[in-house]
N, C-alpha and C positions, 0 to 999 in steps of 0.2 A: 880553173884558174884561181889564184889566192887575190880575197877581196883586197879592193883601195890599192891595188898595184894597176898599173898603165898596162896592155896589152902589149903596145909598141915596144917598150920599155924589157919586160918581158921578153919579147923574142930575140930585139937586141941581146940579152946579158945570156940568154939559152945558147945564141949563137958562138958566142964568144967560150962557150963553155965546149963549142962542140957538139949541142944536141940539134938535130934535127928532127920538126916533125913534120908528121904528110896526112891529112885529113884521108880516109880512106872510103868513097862512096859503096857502102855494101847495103844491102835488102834485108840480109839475114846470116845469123854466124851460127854454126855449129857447132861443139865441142862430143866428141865423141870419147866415152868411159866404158869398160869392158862391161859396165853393168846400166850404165843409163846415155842418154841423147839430151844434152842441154844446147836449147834452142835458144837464140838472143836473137826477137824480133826491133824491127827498126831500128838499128845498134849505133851506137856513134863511136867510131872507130878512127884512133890515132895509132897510125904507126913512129917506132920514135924509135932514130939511130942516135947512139950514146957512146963512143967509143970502136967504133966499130960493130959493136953491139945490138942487134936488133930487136925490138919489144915490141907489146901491139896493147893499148889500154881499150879496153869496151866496154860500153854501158847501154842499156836499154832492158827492153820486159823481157824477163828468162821464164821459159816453159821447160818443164822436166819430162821426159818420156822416159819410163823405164820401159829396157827391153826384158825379152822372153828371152830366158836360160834355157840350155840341152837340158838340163837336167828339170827343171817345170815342165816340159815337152815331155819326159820319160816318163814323169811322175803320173801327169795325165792319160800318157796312152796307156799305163799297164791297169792303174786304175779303172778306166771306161774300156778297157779292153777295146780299142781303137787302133790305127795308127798314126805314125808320128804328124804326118801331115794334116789329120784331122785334127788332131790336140794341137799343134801349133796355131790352128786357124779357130779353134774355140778358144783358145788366150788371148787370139788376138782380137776377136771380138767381146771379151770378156776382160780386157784392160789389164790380160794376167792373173786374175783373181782364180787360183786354182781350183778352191771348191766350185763355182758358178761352173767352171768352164767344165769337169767331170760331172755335174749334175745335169748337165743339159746334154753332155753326148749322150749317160746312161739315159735320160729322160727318151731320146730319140731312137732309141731300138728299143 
């Protein structure tokens, strides 16, 4: 909200504009990127109709996961001479980090 304005006052003159908003009770938001997982823990979430127009404002603590590419999967199995399934489960325990994750299959044969 903008300081030294009245609440009340505020939603009156939103209304009269047409905006609508809805407090939205969520735990947790996700935004999924063909490359990463942004996670919005304890979010405070407004949804707000505008026109017919629907939007959604959020705020709270954002954690980043990046995911594991096919191609980081190929890279590791041809490398440790593996397969795909093992390389994908040393990236995933290895946060991605493709040298760690090729040094520890070779380390294990």
């Amino acid at each position: 909200m903008m300081p030294n304005i009245n609440p009340q006052m505020m939603k009156r003159a939103m209304k009269q504009l047409g905006i609508k908003q809805e407090e939205i009770n969520a735990s947790e938001v996700i935004i999924k990127t063909s490359g990463k997982k942004l996670i919005i823990r304890n979010p405070n979430v407004v949804k707000i109709n505008m026109g017919g127009q629907e939007s959604f404002q959020i705020s709270g603590v954002i954690e980043e996961e990046k995911g594991i590419s096919e191609e980081d999967i190929e890279t590791v199995a041809s490398q440790a001479g593996v397969s795909k399934e093992k390389a994908k489960a040393s990236l995933e325990r290895n946060e991605g980090d493709l040298a760690k994750a090729i040094i520890e299959l070779t380390e294990d044969n």
